[in-house]
C-alpha positions as CSV (number, residue, x, y, z in Angstrom):
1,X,59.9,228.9,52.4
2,X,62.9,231.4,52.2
3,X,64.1,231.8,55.8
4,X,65.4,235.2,54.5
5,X,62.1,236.8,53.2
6,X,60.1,237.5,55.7
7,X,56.0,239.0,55.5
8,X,54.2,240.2,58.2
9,X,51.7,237.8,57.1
10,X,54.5,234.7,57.6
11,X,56.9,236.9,60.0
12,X,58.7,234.2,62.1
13,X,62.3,234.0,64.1
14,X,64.6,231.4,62.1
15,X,65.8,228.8,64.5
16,X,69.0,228.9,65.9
17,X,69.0,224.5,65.9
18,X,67.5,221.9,63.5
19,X,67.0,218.8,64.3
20,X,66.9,215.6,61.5
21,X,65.7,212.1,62.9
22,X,66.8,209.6,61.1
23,X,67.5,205.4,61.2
24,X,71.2,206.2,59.6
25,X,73.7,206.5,61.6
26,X,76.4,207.8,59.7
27,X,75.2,211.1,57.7
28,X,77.6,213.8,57.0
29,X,76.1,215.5,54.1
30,X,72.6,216.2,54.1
31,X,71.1,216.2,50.6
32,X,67.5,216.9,49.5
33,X,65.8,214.0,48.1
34,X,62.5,213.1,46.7
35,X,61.9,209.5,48.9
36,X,58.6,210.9,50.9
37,X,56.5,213.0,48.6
38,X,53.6,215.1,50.3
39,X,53.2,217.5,47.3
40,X,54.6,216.8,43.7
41,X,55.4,220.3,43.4
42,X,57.8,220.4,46.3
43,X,60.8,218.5,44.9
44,X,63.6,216.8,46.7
45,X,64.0,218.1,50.6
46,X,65.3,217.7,53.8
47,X,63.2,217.1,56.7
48,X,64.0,219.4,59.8
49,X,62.6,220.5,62.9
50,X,63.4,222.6,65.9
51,X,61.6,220.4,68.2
52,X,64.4,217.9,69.0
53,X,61.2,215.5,70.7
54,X,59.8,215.5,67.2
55,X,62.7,214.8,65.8
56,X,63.2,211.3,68.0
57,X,60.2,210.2,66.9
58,X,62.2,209.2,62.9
59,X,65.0,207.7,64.7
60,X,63.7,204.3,63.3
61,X,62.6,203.7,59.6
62,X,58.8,202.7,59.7
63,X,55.7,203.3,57.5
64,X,52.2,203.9,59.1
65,X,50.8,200.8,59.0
66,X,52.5,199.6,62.3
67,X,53.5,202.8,63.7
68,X,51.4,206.3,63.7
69,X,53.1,209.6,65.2
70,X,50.5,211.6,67.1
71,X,50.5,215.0,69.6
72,X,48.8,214.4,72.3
73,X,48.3,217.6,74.5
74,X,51.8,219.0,73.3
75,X,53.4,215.9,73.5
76,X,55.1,213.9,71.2
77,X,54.6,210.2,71.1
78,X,55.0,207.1,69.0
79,X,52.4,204.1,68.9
80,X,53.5,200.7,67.5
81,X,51.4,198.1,67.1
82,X,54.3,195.5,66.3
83,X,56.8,195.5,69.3
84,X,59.3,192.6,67.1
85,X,59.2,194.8,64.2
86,X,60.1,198.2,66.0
87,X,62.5,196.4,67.9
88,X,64.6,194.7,64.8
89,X,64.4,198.4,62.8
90,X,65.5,200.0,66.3
């Protein structure tokens, strides 16, 4: 979504901060890619947030079957099921 055009049916304040989790240490340049894919229509992106809690949650590279992000009551929160593996991607 444009952060420029703005509806009064999708009317929102662009943040001031975004926040990118990510396992690499050493980025300087973010550039969209296509890695994840949620919708084949959407193209390369960026992933961004400005909930810097949500953001901690992709600090290490894992798939969903041995970790699962979930909300509870308005809090962010990682479950792993493999301690070992967490700790060697940590």
């Amino acid at each position: 979504m444009d952060f420029e055009k703005k509806s009064e049916a999708t009317a929102f304040e662009r943040p001031k901060i975004l926040y990118h989790g990510s396992s690499l240490g050493d980025i300087e340049i973010f550039e969209p890619r296509a890695k994840t894919v949620r919708d084949e229509k959407e193209g390369p992106v960026v992933f961004a947030t400005p909930d810097k809690a949500y953001a901690t949650l992709f600090l290490v590279e894992s798939d969903d079957s041995w970790t699962q992000k979930v909300n509870f009551e308005g809090v962010h929160t990682i479950v792993i099921s493999d301690r070992e593996r967490y700790e060697k991607a940590d």
